[in-house]
C-alpha positions in Angstrom: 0.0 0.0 0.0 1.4 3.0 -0.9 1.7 5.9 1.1 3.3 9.4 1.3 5.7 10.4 4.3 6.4 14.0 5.5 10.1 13.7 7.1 12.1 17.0 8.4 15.9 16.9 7.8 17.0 18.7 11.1 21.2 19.0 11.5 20.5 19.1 15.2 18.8 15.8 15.7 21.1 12.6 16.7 19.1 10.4 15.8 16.2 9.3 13.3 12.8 9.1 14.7 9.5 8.6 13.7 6.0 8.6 15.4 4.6 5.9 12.8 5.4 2.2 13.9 3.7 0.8 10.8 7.3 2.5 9.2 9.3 0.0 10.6 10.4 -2.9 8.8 13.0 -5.6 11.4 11.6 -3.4 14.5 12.9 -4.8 17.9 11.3 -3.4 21.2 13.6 -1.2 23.7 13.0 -1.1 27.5 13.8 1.9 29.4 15.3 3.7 26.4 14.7 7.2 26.6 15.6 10.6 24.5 16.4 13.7 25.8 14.8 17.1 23.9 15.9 20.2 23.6 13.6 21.4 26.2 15.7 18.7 28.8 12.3 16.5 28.3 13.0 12.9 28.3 10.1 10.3 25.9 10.1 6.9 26.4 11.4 5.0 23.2 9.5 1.9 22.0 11.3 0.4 19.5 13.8 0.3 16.8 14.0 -0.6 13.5 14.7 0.9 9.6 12.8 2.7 7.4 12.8 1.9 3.4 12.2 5.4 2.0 12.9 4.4 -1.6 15.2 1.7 -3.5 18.1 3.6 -2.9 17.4 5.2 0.6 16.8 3.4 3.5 17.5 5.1 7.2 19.2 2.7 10.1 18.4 2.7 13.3 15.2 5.0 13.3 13.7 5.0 16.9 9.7 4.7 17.3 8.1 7.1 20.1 4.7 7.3 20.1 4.2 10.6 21.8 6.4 12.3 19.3 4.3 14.8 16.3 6.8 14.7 13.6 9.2 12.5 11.5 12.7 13.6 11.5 15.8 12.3 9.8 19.2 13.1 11.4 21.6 14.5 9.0 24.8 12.9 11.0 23.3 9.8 10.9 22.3 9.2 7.3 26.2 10.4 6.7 27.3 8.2 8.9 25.6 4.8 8.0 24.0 5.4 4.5 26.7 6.7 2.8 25.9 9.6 1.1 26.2 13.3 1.2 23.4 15.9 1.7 23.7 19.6 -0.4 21.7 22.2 1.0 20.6 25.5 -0.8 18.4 28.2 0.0 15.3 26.9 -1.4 16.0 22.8 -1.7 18.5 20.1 -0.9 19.4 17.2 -2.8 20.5 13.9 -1.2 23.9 12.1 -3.4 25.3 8.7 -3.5 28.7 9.2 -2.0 30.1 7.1 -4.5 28.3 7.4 -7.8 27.3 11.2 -7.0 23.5 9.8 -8.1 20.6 12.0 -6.8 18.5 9.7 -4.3 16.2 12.1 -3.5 15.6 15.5 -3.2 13.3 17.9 -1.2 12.1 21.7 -0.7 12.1 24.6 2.2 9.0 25.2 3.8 8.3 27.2 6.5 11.9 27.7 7.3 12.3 23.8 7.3 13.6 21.0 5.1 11.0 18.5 4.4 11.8 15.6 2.4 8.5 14.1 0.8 9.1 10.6 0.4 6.3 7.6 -1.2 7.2 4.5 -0.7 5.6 1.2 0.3 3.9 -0.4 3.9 4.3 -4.0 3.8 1.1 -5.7 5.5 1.3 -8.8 7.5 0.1 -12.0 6.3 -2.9 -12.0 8.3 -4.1 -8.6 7.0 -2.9 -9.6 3.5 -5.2 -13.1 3.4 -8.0 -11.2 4.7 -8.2 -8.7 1.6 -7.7 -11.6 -0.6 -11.2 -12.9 0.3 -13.9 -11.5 -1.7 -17.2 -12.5 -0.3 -17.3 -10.7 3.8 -20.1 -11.6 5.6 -20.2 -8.9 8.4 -22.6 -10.7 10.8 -20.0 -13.4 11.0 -17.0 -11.3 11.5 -19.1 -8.9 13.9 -19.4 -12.2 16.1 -15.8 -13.3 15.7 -14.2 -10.0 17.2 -16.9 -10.4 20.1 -19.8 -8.2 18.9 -17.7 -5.0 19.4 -18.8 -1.1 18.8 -19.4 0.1 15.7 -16.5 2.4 15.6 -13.9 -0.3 16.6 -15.5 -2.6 13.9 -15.3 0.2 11.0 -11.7 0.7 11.2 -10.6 -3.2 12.0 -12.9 -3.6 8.7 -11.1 -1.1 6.5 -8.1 -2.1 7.9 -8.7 -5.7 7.2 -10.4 -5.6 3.9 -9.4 -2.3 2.7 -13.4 -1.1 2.8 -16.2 -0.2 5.3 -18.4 -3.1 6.0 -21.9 -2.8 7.0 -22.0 -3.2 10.4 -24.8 -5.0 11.5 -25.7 -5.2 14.8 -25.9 -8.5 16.9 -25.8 -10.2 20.5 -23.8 -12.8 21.7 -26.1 -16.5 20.9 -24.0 -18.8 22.5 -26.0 -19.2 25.5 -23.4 -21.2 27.2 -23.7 -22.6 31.2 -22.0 -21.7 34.0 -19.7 -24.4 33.2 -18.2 -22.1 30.7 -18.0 -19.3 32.2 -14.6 -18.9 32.7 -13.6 -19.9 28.9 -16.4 -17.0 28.0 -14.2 -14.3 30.0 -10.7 -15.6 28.5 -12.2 -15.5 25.2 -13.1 -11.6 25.9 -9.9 -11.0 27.6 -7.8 -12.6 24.1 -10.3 -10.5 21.6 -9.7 -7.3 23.9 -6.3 -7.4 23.9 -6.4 -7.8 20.0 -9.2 -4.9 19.5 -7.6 -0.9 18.6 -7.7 1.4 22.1 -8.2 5.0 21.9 -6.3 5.2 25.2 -3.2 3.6 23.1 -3.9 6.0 19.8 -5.8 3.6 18.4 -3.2 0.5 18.8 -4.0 -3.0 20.4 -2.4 -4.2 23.4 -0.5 -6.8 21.8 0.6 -4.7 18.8 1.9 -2.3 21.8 3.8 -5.0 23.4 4.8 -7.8 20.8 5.3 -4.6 18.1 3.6 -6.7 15.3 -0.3 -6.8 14.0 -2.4 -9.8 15.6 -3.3 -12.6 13.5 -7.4 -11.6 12.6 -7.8 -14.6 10.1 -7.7 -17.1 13.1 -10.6 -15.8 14.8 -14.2 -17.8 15.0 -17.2 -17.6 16.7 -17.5 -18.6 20.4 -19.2 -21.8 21.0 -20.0 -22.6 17.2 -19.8 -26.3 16.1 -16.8 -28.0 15.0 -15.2 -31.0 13.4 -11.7 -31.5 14.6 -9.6 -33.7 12.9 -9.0 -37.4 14.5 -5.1 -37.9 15.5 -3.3 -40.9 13.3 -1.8 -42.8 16.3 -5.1 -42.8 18.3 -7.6 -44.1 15.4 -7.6 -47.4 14.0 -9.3 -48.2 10.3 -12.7 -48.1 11.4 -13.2 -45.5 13.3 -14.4 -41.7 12.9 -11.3 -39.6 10.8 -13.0 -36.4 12.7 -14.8 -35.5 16.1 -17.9 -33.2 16.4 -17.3 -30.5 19.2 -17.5 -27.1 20.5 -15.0 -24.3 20.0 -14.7 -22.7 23.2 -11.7 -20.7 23.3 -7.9 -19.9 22.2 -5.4 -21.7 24.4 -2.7 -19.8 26.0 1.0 -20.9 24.6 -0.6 -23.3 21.7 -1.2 -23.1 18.0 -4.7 -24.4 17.7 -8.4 -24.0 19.0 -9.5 -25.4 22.1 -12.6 -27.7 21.9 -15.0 -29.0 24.0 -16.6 -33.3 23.3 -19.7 -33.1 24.5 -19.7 -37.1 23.6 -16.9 -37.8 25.4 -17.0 -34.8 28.1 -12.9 -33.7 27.1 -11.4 -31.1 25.8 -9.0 -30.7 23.6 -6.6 -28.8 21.4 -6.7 -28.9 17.8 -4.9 -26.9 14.8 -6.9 -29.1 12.0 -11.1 -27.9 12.7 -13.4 -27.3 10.2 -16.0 -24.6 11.6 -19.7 -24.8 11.2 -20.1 -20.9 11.7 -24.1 -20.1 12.3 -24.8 -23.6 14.5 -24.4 -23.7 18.5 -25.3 -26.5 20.0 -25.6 -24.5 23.8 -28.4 -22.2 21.9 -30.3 -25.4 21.0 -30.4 -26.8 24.1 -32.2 -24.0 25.8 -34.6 -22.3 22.6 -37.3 -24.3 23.0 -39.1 -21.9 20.0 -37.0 -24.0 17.3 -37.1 -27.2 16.3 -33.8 -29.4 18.3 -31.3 -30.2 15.7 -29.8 -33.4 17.0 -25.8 -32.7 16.4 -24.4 -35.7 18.1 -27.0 -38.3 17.8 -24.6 -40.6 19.6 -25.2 -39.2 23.1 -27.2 -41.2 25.4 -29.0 -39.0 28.2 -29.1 -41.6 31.0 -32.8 -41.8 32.1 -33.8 -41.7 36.0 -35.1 -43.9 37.9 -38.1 -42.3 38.8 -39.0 -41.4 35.0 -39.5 -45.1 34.4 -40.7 -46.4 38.1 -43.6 -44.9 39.7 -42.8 -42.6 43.0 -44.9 -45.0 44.7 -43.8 -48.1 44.0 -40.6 -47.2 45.2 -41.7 -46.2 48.4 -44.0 -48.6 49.4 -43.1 -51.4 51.2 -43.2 -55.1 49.6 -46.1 -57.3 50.0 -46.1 -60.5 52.7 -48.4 -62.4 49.9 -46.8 -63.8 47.0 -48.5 -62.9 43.7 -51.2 -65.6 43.0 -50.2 -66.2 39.5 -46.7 -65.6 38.3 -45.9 -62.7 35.3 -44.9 -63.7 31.9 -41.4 -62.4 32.7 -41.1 -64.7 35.4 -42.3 -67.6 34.7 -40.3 -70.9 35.4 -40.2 -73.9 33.8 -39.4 -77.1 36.1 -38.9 -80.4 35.1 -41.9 -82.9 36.0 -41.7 -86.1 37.8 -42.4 -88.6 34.3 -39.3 -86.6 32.9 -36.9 -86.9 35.6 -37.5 -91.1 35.2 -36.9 -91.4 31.9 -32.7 -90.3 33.0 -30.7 -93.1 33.2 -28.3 -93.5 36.3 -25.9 -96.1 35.0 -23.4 -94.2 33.5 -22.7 -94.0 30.0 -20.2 -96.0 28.1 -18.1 -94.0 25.8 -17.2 -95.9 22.4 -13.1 -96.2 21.6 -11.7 -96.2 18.3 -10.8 -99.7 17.0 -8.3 -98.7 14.5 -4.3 -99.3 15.4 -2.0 -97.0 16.6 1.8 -97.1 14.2 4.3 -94.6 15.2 5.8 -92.9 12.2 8.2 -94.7 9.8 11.0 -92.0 10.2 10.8 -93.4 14.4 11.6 -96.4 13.8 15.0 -96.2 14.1 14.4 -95.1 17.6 12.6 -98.1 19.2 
């Protein structure tokens, strides 16, 4: 994406700075690095990193502070460390190749300063680049998977994601999960938070603040939707499922993958391979009764109880002294009779024997 960038060449300054992170290409973070101003101010510096002006002019060593209004290019170091020279006149300056005396750039006087006007190119993460690249948005969905934020956080994610102003539509939270799940639902908030623009931070995320690098938007779904999660190879056998049906629940802390909840099996799990059924959750469908029930994991048996199948009373009264006078189907025994038990001999029976000859193998005989 190309942009234009207003810098001030000042022979005064020590160092290059800018107040534009998104300048930085190989930025590393600084702790307790601070720069004194003329005024015997010291800001807080946040990182450090270089700055690709053009194809022939790139600045070392520029140092990010937020707080700071302007972009300023030192003039000792760009002579020091990108070798080239810097002619001023009354009305311009030119920048030169030491070596080849090329022009790399030039720029006017205004206002009694030097300003060097310079387009060049921000290169977006691959998260931000894979989200452009799909053409059909569905705002409801992404609404949902940045956790149903304001309007005004959810225009400029939008644009910043997709390079255009989605329509935001309005929408509550469905997932209607228990108490259980609770405590996923808050750590779920807490991870999109942290991943959302602040206006106390100028409009920067937390973890773009601390980890100096965009968040990964791509990898975001709806709470609580249905999943199929992808079977491991050493734990299934030929037969049995290549995928399990489950409930996305969360983003585990120090893993790679989504964290899943078998309502089959009552686990959860961690999985990078899920395929994500986006509009379905199964914790809405158990408490709208104004819907028909969609039966997701057919293979759940609800155990019954007791007194669903046994009347309250026969449980509590106490058995009968009387036998039944005729016995039920169910228990009905058949005993032998007296003319059957006669007809069993009690000599005991004579087994028959083979008559036939026993010869031990001709390759034996040797041995006997």
């Amino acid at each position: 994406m190309a942009e234009v960038s207003s810098w001030i060449v000042d022979s005064g300054a020590t160092t290059h700075i800018t107040n534009s992170f998104k300048f930085l290409e190989n930025a590393k973070p600084l702790t307790n690095h601070f720069v004194a101003l003329p005024d015997h101010t010291k800001i807080c510096a946040l990182a450090i990193g270089n700055v690709v002006l053009n194809s022939s002019l790139i600045l070392y060593n520029v140092i990010f502070i937020l707080s700071f209004r302007v972009n300023l290019i030192s003039v000792s170091s760009l002579l020091k460390l990108s070798n080239c020279t810097v002619l001023f006149f009354d009305l311009a300056f030119i920048i030169q190749d030491r070596t080849s005396k090329k022009v790399i750039d030039r720029g006017d006087e205004t206002d009694d300063l030097f300003l060097l006007q310079s387009p060049f190119t921000v290169h977006t993460r691959s998260s931000v680049h894979s989200c452009r690249s799909v053409t059909n948005v569905d705002s409801t969905i992404w609404h949902a998977r940045l956790g149903h934020t304001s309007e005004k956080v959810f225009n400029k994610l939008s644009h910043l994601l997709f390079n255009k102003t989605l329509k935001y539509n309005h929408s509550t939270c469905e997932s209607k999960a228990p108490i259980a799940f609770w405590g996923d639902c808050v750590l779920t908030a807490t991870f999109l938070i942290n991943r959302l623009p602040s206006p106390a931070l100028q409009h920067c995320s937390p973890y773009e603040r601390l980890f100096l690098k965009q968040p990964d938007y791509q990898s975001l779904r709806v709470f609580s939707c249905l999943a199929h999660a992808s079977s491991l190879l050493s734990q299934r056998h030929k037969f049995s499922l290549r995928a399990v049906r489950a409930i996305f629940i969360g983003y585990p802390s120090g893993y790679k993958g989504y964290k899943l909840y078998d309502p089959m099996n009552k686990k959860i799990f961690i999985s990078r391979d899920v395929s994500f059924i986006k509009i379905e959750f199964f914790f809405r469908q158990l408490t709208d009764t104004s819907r028909p029930m969609v039966d997701n994991f057919p293979d759940i048996v609800i155990p019954v109880s007791i007194t669903d199948a046994v009347p309250l009373a026969a449980l509590t009264s106490p058995p009968s002294a009387q036998p039944p006078s005729q016995p039920s189907v169910d228990m009905l025994v058949i005993e032998p009779t007296s003319q059957h038990q006669s007809n069993i001999p009690n000599s005991p029976i004579n087994l028959r024997k083979s008559s036939k000859q026993y010869r031990p193998p001709s390759y034996l005989k040797d041995y006997q």
